[in-house]
N, C-alpha and C positions, 0 to 999 in steps of 0.2 A: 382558532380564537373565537368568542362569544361575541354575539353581536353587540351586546352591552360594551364590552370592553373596544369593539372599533368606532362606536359611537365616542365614548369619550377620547381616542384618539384621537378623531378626528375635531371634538369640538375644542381640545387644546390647540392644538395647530391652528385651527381658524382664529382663535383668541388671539395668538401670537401674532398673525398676518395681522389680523383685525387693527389691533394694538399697535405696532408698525406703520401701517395706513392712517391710522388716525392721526399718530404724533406726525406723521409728514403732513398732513392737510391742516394742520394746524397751525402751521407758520402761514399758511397762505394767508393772502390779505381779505376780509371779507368782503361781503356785496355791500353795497349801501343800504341795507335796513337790518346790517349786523351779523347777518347769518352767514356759516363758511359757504366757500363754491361747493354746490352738487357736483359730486365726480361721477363720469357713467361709463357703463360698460354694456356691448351688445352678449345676447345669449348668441352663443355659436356650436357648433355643431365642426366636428373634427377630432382626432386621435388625443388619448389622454393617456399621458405619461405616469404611472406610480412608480414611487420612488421613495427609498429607506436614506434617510441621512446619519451621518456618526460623523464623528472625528478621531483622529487619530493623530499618527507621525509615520515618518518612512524610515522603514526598517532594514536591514541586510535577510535574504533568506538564510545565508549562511552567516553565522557571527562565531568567532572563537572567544568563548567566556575567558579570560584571564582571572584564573583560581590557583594562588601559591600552594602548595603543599604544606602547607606548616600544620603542626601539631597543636598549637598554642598560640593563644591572641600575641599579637606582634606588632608594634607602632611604626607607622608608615615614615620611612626618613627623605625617601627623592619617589617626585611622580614626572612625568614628562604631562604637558600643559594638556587638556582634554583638546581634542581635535588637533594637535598632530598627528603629521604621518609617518609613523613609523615603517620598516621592515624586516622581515621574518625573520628573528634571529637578537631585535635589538632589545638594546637594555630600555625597559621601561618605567622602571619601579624599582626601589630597594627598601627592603624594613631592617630598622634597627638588629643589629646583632649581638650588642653588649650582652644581653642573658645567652646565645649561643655560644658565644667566646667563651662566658667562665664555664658552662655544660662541657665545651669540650675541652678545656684545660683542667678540667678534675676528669675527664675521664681519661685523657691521656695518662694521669697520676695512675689510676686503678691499673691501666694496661701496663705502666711500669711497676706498680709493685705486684701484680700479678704475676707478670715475669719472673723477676725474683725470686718468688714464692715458688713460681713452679721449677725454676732450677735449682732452690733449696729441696724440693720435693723431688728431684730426678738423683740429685745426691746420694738424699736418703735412702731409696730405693735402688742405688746399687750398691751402697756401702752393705746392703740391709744381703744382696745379692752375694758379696764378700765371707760377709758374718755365717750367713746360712753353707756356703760350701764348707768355710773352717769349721763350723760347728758338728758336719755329715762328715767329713774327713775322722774328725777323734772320735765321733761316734762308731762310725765304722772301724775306725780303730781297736776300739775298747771292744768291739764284739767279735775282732780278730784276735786280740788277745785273750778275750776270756776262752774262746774256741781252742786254740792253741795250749793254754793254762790246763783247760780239759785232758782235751789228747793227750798231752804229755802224760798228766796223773795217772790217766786211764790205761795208756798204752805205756808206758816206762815208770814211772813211779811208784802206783801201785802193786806190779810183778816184781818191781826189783825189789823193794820192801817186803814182799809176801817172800821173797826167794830167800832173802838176807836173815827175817825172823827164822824161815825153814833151816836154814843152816845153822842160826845158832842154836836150833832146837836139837836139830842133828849131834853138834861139835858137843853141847851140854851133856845130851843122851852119851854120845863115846867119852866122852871125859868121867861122865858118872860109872860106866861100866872100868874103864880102865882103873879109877879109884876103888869101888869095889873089889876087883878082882888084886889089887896090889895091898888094901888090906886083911882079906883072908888071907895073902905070902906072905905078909907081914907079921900075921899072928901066929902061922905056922915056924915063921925063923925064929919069932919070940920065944918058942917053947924049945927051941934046939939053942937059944943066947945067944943069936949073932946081935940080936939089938935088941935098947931097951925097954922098958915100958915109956919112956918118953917117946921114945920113935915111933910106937903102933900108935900111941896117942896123936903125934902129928898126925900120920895117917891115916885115921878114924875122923880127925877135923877135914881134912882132905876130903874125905869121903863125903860127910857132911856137907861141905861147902858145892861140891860136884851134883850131890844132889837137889840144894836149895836151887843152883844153875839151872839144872835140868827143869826142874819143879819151873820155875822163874821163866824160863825160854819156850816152856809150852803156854804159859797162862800169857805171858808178853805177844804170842802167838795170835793166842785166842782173842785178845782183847785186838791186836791188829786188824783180824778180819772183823770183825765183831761188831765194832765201834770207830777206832781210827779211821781206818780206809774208808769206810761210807760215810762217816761225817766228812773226813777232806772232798771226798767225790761230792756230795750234797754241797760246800761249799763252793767248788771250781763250780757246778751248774747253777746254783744261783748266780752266782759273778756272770757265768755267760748268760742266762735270761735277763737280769739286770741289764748288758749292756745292749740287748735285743731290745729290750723294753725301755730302755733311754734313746737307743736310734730310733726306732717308731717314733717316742714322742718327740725328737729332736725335727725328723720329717714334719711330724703336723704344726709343731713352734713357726718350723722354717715358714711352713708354706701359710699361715695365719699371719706372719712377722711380713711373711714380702707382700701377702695379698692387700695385709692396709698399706703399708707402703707405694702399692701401685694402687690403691686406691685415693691413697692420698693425692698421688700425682696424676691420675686422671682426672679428680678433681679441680686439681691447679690448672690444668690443660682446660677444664669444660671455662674455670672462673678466667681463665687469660682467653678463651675463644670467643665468649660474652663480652666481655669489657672490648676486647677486638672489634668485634663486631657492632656494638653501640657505640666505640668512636667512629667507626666504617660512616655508620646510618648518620650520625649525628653530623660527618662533614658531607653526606647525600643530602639529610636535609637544609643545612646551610646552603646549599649550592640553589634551594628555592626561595630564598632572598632576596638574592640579586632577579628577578623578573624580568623574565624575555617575552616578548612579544612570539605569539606562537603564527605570528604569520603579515602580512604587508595588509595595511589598511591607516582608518582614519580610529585615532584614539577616542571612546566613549565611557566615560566611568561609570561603575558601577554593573548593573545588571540590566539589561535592555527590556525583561520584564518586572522590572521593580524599578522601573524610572525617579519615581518619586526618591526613591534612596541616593538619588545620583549627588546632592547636593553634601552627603555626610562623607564621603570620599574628598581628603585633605590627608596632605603634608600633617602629621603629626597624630592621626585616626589612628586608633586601636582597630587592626583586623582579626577577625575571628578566625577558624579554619572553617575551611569549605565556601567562606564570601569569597563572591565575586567581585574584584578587586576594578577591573574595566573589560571594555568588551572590545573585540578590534572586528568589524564589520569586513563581510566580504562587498566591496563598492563594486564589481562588475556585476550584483542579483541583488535589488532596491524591490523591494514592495512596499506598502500600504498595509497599514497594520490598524483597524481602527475596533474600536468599540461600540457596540448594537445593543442597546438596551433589551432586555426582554421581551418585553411585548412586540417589539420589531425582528425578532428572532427566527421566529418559524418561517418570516416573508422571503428569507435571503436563504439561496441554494447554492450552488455553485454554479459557476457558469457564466452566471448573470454579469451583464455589462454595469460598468461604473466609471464617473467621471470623478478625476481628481484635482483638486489646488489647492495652493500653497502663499501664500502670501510671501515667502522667502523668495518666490520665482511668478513674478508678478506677472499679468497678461497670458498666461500659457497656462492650457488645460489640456492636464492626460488622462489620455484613458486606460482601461485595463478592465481586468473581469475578476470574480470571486473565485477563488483558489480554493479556498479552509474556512467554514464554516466550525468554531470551536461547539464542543460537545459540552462542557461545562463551562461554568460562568467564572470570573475572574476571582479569584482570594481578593475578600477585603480587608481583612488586616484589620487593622484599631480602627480604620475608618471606613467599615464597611457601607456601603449606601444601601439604602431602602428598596431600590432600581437594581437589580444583577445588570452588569454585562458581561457580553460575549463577545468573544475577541474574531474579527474576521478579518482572513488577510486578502490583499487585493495585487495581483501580479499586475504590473504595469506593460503598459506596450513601447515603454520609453523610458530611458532615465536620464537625458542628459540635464544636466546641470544639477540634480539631486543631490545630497548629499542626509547622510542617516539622521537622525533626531529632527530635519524639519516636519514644522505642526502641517497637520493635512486635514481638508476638510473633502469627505466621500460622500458622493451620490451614487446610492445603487437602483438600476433600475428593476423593480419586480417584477413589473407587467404593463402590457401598452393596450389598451382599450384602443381597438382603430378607428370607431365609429361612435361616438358619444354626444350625447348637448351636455354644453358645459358652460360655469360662468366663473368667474375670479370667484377666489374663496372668500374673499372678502365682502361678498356681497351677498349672503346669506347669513341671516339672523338669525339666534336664538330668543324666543319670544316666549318665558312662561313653561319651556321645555317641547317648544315648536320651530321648526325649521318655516322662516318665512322669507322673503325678498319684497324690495320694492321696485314696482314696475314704473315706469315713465308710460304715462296716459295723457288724453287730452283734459282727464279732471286734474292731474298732478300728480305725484306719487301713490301709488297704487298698493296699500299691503296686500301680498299674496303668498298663502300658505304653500310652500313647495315640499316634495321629498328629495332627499338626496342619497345618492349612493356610493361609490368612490370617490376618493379623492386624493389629488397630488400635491405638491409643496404650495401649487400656484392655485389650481383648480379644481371644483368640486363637480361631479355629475348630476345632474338634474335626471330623476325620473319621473317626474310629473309636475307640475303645475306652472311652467313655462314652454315659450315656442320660440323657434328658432328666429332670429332676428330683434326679438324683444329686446328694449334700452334698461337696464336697472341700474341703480343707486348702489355707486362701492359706500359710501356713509351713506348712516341713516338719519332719512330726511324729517323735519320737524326738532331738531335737536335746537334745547332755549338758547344755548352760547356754547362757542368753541370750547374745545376742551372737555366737555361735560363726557364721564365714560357711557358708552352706551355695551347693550348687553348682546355680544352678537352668540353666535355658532361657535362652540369649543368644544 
């Protein structure tokens, strides 16, 4: 820190004292020619105290934030009174549930007709499981019979018709020879008169007719292998590729027909394991409503670092998620929690002794030392001040009768000068932008220029232009009438 800058520290401070000192000497009753009593102080010589002042309140080291779980701002229905005492386990809080209640009575709805749905969906897919075997059944069916339909033609049909045409090729061909040969006897008995010419005539048509047969059962032949048999044969193997190529596609129907089907119903399964599961969550998180207390202490609303918020915590408050709802203080670890303005910052380390009190606990001062020394300054929010502070905690060497949220006022000591001259701070003036005192002489008061160098809450150190035992003036002398400010050391 700049020298500049402990000058003006110190000359606030003396202002303060100064100011203090004067309003108390001003009740006093004057002298008899009007002027207040000169108050005096000797110059002394002995150990001088520096010390860091703040305030604060006493805090739990340990505190368990009470933060509901909620997802969603929720208005506050039952609080227990701030500062009781609870324990671990109890109820201390409940928010409204009326928007939970209807959440989870439509989800319950979804989880039943989901159900539904997916047992209309398990149906489906095994009726679908049903349809697909009966339909592979006549498929394969249809490809045993057309196989069968084959083989027959191939192996009996077609030989016995190729054998049957052969024969009446055969019977025609003997029938045409035996006609022939019966009418050359014919025409020979004609010419001997045993019969007429009607008679060879029949037997001339005879002949005729035996051989249109013949002629007939060889081209009926021809046209059997020809034509017939391979078109029947071409049709029996279409009929069986046909029903090859209908069970193929019968296979790919099936397995397309069951796979949306179990697609369907895996769906219903994922939509009823969802809606499951968000009424699961939905009565997990109703069950952070009711607000337990996470462990035995004294009830503090709000957030122990955001104090000032403590007063918006009521019966009927919109909570947000992630607010801290109250805090429940561990009461066997009490410390001192204050705030250090900046420029008194870098003076306080850890370690250091400090005295503590409390107007709640009248007569009785505790001590303790500096714990935490915060590394950055406090959030100020909408009402940030011009001054940063730093938050430092102070471990107590006692805590009876404490209890958290009392106002505390801390004295830390930085450093003890063992050997110094020293005079009340009040008795050094600022004169023009000069450090002076007035000395008590045999001429009267004495202005005398002095330097000063440290100084504590009470006392400033003189290093030069005073001696040890000197009388000086805490007000300064010559003032026209009470009251009048005068311009001291700040």
């Amino acid at each position: 820190m700049g020298t500049n800058v402990k000058k003006k520290i110190i000359i606030i401070v003396i202002i303060v004292l100064a100011i203090t000192v004067y309003l108390g000497i001003r009740g006093r009753r004057p002298t008899d020619d009007g002027q207040p009593v000169a108050l005096k102080a000797k110059v002394e010589e002995g150990p001088l105290l520096i010390s860091v002042r703040a305030s604060g309140e006493i805090r739990s080291k340990t505190s368990s934030k009470v933060i509901p779980g909620i997802k969603r701002g929720e208005n506050v229905a039952f609080l227990v009174p701030e500062g009781s005492h609870v324990t671990n386990g109890q109820t201390v809080a409940q928010l409204s549930t009326d928007d939970m209640d209807r959440r989870i009575l439509d989800a319950e709805l979804k989880v039943s007709d989901a159900d539904a749905k997916l047992l209309g969906a398990k149906t489906d897919h095994e009726i679908q499981i049903l349809d697909n075997a009966t339909a592979m059944t006549t498929a394969v069916q249809a490809v045993q019979s057309a196989d069968l339909t084959l083989r027959e033609f191939m192996e009996g049909n077609m030989p016995m018709q190729i054998k049957t045409a052969d024969l009446k090729v055969a019977t025609a061909a003997s029938e045409y020879d035996r006609s022939t040969k019966k009418f050359v006897e014919s025409e020979q008995i004609l010419k001997q008169g045993f019969i007429t010419e009607d008679q060879l005539e029949e037997e001339r048509i005879k002949l005729e007719t035996a051989k249109v047969n013949r002629e007939t059962s060889v081209e009926e032949l021809k046209n059997l292998k020809l034509y017939t048999l391979p078109l029947k044969e071409a049709e029996a193997r279409n009929v069986k590729m046909k029903a090859y190529s209908d069970l193929e596609k019968t296979k790919k129907k099936n397995d397309v027909q069951l796979q949306t089907k179990f697609q369907a119903m895996e769906q219903s399964k994922a939509i009823l394991q969802k809606a499951t599961n968000d009424l699961g969550q939905l009565r997990e998180d109703l069950l952070a409503y009711n607000v337990k207390s996470p462990s035995d202490g004294i009830v503090t609303y709000g957030d122990a670092d955001a104090s000032w918020r403590r007063a918006e915590i009521q019966v009927g408050m919109t909570l947000m998620p992630g607010e801290a709802l109250m805090t429940i203080p561990d009461l066997s670890a009490l410390q001192a929690v204050v705030d250090v303005p900046e420029a008194d910052i870098p003076k306080v380390k850890v370690g250091q002794r400090a005295t503590v009190n409390m107007e709640a606990v009248a007569n009785r001062i505790y001590k303790g030392k500096v714990e935490r020394v915060a590394e950055i300054a406090n959030p100020g929010g909408f009402l940030e001040a011009a001054v940063k502070q730093f938050k430092v905690n102070i471990a107590l060497d006692q805590t009876v009768d404490l209890r958290p949220g009392f106002s505390c006022d801390v004295e830390i000591l930085i450093e003890t000068l063992p050997k110094v001259l020293k005079v009340p701070i009040q008795a050094v003036f600022n004169e023009g932008g000069e450090f002076v005192a007035y000395v008590d002489s045999a001429l009267g008061p004495t202005r005398t220029p002095v330097k000063v160098g440290r100084s504590s809450i009470t006392s400033v150190e003189i290093l030069g232009g005073l001696k040890k035992g000197q009388s000086v003036y805490l007000n300064k002398p010559g003032a026209k009438k009470p009251g009048e400010p005068e311009e001291r050391k700040s």
